[in-house]
C-alpha positions as CSV (number, residue, x, y, z in Angstrom):
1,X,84.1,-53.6,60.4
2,X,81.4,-55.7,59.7
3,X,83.1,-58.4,61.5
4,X,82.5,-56.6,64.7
5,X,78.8,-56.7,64.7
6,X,77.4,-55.5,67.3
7,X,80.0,-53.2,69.1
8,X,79.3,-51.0,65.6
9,X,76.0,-49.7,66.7
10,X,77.1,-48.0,69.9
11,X,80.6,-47.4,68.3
12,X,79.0,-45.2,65.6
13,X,76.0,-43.3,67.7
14,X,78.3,-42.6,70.8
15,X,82.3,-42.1,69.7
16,X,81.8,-41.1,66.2
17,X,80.9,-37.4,65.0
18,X,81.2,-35.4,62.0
19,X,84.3,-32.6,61.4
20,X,83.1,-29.9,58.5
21,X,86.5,-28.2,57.5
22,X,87.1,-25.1,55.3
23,X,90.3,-24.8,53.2
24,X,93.4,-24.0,55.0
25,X,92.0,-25.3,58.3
26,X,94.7,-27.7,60.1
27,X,93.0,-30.3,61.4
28,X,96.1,-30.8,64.3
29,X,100.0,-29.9,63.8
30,X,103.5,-31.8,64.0
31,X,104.3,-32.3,67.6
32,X,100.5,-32.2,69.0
33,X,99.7,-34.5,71.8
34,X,96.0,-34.4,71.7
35,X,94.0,-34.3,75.3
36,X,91.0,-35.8,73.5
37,X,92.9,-38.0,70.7
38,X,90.9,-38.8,67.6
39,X,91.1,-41.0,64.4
40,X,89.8,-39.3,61.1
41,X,88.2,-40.9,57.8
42,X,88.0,-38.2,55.0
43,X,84.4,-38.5,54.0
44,X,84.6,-35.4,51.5
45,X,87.4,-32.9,50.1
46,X,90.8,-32.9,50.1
47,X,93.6,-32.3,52.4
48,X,97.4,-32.4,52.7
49,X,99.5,-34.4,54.9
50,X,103.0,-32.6,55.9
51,X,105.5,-35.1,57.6
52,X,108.2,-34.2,59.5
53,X,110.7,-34.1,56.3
54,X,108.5,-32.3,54.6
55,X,107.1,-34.2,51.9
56,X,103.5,-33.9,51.3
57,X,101.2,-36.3,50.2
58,X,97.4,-35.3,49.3
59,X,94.6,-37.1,51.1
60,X,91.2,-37.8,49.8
61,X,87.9,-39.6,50.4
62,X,87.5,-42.9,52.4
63,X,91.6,-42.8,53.9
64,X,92.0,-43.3,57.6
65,X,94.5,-40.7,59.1
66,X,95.9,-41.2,62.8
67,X,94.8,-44.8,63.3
68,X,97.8,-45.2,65.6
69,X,96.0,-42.9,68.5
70,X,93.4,-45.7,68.4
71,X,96.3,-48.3,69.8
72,X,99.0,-46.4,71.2
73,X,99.7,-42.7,73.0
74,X,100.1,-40.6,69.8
75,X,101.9,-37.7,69.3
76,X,101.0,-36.3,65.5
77,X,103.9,-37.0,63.3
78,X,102.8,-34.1,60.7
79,X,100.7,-31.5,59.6
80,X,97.3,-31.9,58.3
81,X,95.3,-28.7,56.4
82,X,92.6,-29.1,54.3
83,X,93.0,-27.9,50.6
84,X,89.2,-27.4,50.2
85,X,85.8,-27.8,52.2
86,X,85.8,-31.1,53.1
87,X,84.3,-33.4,56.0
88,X,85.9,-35.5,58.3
89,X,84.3,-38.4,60.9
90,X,86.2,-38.3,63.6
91,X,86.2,-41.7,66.1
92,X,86.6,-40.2,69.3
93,X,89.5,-42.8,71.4
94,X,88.3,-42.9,74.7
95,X,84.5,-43.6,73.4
96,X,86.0,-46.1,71.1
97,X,87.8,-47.9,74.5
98,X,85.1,-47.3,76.4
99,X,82.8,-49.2,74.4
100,X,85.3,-52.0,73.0
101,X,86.3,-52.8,76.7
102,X,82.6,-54.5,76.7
103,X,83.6,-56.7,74.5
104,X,86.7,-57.9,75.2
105,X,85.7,-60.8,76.8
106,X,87.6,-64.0,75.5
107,X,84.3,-65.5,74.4
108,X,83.1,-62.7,72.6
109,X,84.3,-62.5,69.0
110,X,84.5,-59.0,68.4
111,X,87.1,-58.3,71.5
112,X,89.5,-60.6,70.9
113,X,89.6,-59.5,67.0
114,X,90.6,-55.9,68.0
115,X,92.9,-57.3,70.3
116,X,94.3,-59.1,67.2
117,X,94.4,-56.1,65.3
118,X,96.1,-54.0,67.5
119,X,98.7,-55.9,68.5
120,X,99.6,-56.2,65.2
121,X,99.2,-52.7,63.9
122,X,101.5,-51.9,66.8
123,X,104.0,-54.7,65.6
124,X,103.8,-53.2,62.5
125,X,104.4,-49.7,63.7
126,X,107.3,-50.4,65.8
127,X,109.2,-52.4,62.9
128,X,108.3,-49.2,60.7
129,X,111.6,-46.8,60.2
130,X,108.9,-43.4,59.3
131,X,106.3,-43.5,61.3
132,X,103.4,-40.8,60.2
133,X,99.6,-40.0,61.1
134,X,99.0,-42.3,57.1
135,X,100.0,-45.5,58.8
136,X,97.5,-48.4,57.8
């Protein structure tokens, strides 16, 4: 992130905010297609990821969940509760395009890194046999 410099600063004051969750909140369900997508970094607490087979796996502090909305339409591909009070930032998708489409230009650093990232998380996800919301 550091790397990005300066598309951080309006990154974080305009497309993040916070998520305060209880326990048994679900943050969204298998199947949801968000209108407003978001990606979520568990800042506090503890919560637990249901895929589609079923298997769980518990999710703590400082892992990204649904990175994928970031770079492609996502449709959730679990179930995520929380399992105590926890917090969540949420990056908001369009506020993250919005702002990232200033710099995309080819001269500017910071664009054509996220275009680099992308298109390789989405390489990544399309050779990937289970896709999930845990994908790095």
């Amino acid at each position: 992130l550091q790397q990005l410099g300066p598309m951080m600063r309006p990154v974080c004051h305009r497309a993040m905010s916070m998520l305060l969750l209880s326990s048994t909140d679900v943050i969204f369900s298998l199947g949801d297609l968000p209108p407003e997508p978001k990606m979520y970094i568990v800042v506090s607490g503890t919560l637990e990821y249901t895929d589609s087979y079923g298997e769980v796996t518990m999710v703590g502090e400082k892992r990204c969940v649904s990175e994928a909305a970031l770079w492609t339409t996502w449709k959730h591909r679990g179930t995520l509760t929380a399992l105590s009070d926890a917090k969540l930032a949420m990056l908001d998708v369009q506020g993250f395009i919005d702002i990232s489409q200033r710099f995309m230009r080819k001269s500017d650093a910071a664009g054509v890194k996220i275009v680099k990232y992308a298109s390789q998380f989405v390489k990544d996800l399309n050779k990937s046999e289970e896709k999930n919301d845990l994908m790095k």
